[in-house]
C-alpha positions in Angstrom: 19.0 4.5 -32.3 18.2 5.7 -28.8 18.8 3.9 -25.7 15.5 3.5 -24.9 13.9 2.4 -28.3 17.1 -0.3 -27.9 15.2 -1.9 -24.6 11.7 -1.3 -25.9 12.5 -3.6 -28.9 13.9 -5.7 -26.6 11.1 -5.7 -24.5 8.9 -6.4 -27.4 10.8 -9.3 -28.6 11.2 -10.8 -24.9 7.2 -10.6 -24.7 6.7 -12.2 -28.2 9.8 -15.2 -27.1 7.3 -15.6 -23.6 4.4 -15.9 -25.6 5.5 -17.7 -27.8 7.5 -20.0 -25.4 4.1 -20.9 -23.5 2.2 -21.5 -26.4 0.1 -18.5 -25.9 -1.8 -16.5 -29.0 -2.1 -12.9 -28.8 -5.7 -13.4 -28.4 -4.9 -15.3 -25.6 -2.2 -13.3 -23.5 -4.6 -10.3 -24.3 -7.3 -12.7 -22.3 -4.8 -13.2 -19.5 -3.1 -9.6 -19.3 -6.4 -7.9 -20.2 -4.3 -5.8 -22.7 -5.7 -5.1 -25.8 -4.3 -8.0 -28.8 -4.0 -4.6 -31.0 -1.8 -3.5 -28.5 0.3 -6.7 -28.3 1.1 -6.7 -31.4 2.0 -3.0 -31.8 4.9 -4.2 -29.0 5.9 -7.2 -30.2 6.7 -5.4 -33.7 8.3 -2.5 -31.9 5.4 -0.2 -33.0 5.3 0.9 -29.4 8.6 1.2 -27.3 7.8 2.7 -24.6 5.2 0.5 -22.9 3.6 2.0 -20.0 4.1 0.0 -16.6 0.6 -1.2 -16.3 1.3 -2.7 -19.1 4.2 -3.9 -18.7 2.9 -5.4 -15.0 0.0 -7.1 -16.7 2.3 -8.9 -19.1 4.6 -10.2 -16.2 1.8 -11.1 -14.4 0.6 -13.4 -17.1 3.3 -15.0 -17.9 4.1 -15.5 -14.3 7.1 -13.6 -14.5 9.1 -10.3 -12.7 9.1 -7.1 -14.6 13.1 -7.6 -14.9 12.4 -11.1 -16.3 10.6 -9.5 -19.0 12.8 -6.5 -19.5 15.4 -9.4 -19.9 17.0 -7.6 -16.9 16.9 -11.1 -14.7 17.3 -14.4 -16.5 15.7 -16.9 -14.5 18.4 -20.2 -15.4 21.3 -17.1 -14.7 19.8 -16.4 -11.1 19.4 -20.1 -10.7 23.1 -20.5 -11.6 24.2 -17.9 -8.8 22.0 -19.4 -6.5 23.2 -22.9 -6.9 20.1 -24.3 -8.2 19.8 -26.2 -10.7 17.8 -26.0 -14.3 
């Protein structure tokens, strides 16, 4: 599989384990993000893996979150960790 179909399923799943994670429907991140629930959907399943970065910025932005958070790039608790916070 290509390298960046890997990241885009990854990205997919990241999005559907924040969604998820904040108790959100697709109906309702669509609400929030302003992208379409069709279009969620299509991600989360992998239908889609390249995302464009509009996109991808609405989704961080509604889940309060960077764009390498959501590309699973930047795991919040790990930068904690280096920083000496804690949970």
């Amino acid at each position: 599989m290509p390298r960046h179909a890997t990241n885009a399923l990854s990205v997919g799943k990241r999005l559907l384990a924040l969604r998820i994670a904040r108790g959100l429907s697709q109906k309702a991140l669509s609400q929030a993000s302003g992208v379409s629930a069709t279009i969620i959907t299509r991600i989360e399943r992998g239908a889609i893996i390249e995302p464009s970065l509009g996109t991808l910025r609405a989704f961080a932005r509604a889940h309060d979150v960077t764009l390498d958070e959501l590309a699973g790039e930047d795991d919040p608790d790990s930068a904690k960790s280096r920083r000496g916070g804690h949970g």
